[in-house]
C-alpha positions as CSV (number, residue, x, y, z in Angstrom):
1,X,-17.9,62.8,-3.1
2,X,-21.2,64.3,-3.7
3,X,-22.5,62.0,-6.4
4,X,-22.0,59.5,-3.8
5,X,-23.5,61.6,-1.3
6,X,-26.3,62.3,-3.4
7,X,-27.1,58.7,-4.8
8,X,-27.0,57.6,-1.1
9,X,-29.2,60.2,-0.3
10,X,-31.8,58.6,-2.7
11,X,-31.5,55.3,-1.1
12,X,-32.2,56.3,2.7
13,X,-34.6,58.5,1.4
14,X,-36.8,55.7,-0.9
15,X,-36.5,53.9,2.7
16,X,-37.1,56.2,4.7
17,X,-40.3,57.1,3.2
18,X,-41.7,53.3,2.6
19,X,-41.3,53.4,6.9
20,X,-43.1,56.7,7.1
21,X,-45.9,56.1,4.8
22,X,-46.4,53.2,7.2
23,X,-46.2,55.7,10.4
24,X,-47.8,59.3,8.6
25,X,-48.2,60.1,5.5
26,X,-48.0,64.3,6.4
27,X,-44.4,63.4,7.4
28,X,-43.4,60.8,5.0
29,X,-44.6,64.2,2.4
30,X,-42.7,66.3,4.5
31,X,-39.6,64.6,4.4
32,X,-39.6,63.8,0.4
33,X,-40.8,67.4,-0.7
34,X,-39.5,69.3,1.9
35,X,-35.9,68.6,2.7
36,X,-32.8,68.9,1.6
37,X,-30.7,65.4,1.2
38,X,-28.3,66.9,3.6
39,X,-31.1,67.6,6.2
40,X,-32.5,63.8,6.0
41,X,-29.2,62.5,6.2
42,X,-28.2,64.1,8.7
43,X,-31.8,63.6,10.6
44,X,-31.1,59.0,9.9
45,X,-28.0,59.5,11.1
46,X,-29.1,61.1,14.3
47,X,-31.9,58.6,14.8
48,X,-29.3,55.9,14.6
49,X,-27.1,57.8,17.0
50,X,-29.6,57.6,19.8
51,X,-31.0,54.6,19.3
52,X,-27.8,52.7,19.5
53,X,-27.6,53.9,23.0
54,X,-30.8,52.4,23.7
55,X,-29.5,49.3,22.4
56,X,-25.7,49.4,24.1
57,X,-27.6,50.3,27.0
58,X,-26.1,46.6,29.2
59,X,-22.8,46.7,27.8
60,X,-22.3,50.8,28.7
61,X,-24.0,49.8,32.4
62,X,-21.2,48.1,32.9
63,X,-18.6,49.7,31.5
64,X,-19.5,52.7,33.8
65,X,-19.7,50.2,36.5
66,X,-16.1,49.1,35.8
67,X,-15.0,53.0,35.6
68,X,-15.7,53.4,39.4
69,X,-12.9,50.9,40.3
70,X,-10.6,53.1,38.5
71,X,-9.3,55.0,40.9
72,X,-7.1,57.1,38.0
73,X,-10.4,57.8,36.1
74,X,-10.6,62.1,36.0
75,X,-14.6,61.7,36.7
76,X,-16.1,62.0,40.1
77,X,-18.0,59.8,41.6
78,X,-21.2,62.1,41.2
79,X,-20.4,62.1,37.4
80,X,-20.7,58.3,37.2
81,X,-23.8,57.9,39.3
82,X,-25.5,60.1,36.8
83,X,-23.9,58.7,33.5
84,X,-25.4,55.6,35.3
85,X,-28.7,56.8,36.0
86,X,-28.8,58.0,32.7
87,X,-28.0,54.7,30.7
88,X,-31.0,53.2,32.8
89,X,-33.6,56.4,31.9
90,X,-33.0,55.4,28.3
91,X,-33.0,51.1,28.5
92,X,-36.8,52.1,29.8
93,X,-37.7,54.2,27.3
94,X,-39.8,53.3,24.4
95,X,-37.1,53.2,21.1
96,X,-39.6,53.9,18.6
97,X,-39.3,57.3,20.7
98,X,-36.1,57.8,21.0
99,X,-35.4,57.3,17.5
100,X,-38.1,59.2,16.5
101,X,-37.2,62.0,18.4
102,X,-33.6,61.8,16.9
103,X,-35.4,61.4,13.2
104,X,-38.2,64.7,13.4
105,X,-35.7,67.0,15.9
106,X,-35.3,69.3,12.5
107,X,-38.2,69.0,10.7
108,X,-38.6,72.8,11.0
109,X,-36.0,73.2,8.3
110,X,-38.9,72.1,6.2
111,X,-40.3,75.8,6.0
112,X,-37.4,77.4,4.9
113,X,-36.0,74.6,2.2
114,X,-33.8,77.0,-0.1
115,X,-32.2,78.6,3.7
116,X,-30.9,75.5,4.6
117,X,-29.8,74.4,1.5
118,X,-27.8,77.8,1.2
119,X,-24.3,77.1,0.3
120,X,-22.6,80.3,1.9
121,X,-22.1,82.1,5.0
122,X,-25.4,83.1,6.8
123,X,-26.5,87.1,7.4
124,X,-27.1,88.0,10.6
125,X,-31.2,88.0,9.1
126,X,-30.8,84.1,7.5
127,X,-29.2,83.3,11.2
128,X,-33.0,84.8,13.0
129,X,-34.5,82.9,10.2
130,X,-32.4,79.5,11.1
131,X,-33.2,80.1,14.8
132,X,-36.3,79.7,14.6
133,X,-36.1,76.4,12.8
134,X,-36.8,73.9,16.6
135,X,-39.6,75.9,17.1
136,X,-41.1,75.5,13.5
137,X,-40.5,71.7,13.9
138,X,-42.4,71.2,17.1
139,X,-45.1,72.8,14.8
140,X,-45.3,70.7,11.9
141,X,-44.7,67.7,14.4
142,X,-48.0,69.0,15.6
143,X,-49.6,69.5,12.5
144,X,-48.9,65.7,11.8
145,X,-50.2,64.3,14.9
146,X,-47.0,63.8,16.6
147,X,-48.1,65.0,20.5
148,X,-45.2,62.6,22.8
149,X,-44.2,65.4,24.9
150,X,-40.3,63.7,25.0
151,X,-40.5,63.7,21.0
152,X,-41.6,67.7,21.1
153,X,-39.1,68.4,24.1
154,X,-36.6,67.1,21.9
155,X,-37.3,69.0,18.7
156,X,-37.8,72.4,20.7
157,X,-34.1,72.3,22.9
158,X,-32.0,70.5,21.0
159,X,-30.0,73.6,20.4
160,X,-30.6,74.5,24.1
161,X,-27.2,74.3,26.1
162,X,-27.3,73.2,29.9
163,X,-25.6,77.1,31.0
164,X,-28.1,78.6,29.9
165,X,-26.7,79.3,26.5
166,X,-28.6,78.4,23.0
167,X,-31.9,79.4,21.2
168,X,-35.1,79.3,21.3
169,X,-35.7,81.1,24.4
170,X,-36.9,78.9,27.6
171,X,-40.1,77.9,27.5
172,X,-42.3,76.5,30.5
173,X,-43.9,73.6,28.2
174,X,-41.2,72.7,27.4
175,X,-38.3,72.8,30.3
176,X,-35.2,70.8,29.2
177,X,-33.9,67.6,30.0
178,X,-30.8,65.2,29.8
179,X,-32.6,63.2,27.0
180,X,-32.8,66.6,25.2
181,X,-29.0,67.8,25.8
182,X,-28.5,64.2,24.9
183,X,-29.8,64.7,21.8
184,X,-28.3,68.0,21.2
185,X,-25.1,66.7,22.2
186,X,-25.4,63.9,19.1
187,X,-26.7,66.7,17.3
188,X,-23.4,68.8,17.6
189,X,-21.0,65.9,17.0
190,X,-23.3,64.9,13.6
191,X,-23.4,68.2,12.2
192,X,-19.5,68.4,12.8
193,X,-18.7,64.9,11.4
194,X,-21.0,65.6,8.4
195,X,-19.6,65.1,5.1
196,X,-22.8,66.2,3.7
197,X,-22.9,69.8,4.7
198,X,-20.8,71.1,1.7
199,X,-20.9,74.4,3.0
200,X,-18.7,73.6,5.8
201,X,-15.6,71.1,6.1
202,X,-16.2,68.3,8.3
203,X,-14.2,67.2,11.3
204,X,-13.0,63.3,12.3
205,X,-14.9,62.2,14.9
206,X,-12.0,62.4,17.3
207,X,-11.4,65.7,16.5
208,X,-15.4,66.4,16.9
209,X,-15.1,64.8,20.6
210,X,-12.0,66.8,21.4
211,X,-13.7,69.9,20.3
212,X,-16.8,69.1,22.3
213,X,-14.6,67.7,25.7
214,X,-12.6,71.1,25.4
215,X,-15.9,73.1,25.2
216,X,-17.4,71.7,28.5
217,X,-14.0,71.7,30.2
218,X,-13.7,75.3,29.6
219,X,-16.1,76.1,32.1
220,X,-16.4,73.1,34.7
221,X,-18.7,74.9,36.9
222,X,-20.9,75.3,34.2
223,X,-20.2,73.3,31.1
224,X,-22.6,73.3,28.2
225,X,-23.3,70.0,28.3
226,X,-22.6,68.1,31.8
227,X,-19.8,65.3,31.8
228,X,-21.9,62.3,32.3
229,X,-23.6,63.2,29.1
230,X,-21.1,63.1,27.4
231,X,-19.2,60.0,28.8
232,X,-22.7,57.9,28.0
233,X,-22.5,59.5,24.2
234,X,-18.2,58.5,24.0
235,X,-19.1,55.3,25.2
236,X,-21.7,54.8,23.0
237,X,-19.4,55.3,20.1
238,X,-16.7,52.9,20.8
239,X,-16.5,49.3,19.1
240,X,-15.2,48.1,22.5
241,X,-16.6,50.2,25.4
């Protein structure tokens, strides 16, 4: 319902600007002036996404622990070392970054308000345009004082696929890592689950992760995103790992 949407919109937003006021006032201006309600809803939800990995970060230790004695289990043992060595990469991480990093990934849509708000299918001219948006966001993240090189890394690939595949181009500041197709991984499944984005119909979330299982499955040599990064994101998901 989009009164809903929108009154809920209103609420995260009152709060989410009395915690960045506290942080930077640049962004906290940023965020009320400049951004759609479906672009801040969808930036909470990701910040929620990837800090509740932080948080599950014991509980899916084990869980991929307890995977390795299942012998019927379709990943390798190579998979599970990394999904492993992944989990631990983020328990040591600071989650004041993580979250921000999931929070300010698309503040670049804050240059091109009335694009992103468009309620239609995009020209090939608006889709240059919306390219250009994790580029424009590593910007403004600049422009406010935000200089954490994961927080940037973030911002800049998380449309950045590990073939190869996904825009902006590479670039040598900013080479991409598992926290960053981590985050574009959440990214993907948000967007899809969205019942925000009006201008395109939402999926379930298992439909989302069968969507996203049958994309990296397509090409097992060289999946967009690899397997243990998305086993650590599934797990994260469940009630009951």
């Amino acid at each position: 319902d989009e009164e809903e949407i929108k009154v809920r919109f209103e609420k995260t937003n009152y709060f989410l600007s009395e915690i960045l006021k506290c942080h930077n006032k640049k962004l906290c201006n940023l965020f009320e002036s400049d951004l759609d309600y479906t672009a801040v809803n969808h930036s909470v939800n990701m910040s929620a996404l990837c800090v509740n990995i932080y948080t599950r970060k014991d509980e899916l230790l084990n869980t991929v622990n307890s995977l390795k004695d299942n012998k019927k289990s379709f990943l390798t043992e190579e998979d599970l070392e990394k999904a492993k060595e992944l989990v631990e990469t983020i328990g040591n991480m600071d989650p004041l970054v993580i979250g921000q990093a999931g929070l300010f990934h698309d503040l670049g849509k804050a240059r091109d308000k009335e694009l992103f708000s468009f309620d239609g299918k995009f020209s090939d001219e608006q889709k240059e345009k919306m390219k250009k948006h994790p580029k424009d966001s590593v910007d403004l993240l600049r422009i406010c004082g935000i200089i954490n090189s994961t927080i940037l890394s973030a911002a800049y690939n998380h449309h950045r696929r590990a073939d190869g595949t996904g825009y902006p181009e590479l670039d040598p500041e900013f080479p991409l890592t598992e926290f960053d197709l981590l985050v574009g991984i959440i990214d993907s499944f948000e967007a899809m689950t969205s019942a925000a984005r009006g201008y395109k119909a939402h999926l379930t979330k298992t439909e989302a992760l069968l969507k996203l299982k049958k994309e990296i499955e397509d090409n097992p040599s060289n999946p967009i995103f690899p397997k243990h990064i998305f086993l650590v994101f599934l797990l994260s998901l469940a009630k009951d790992s």
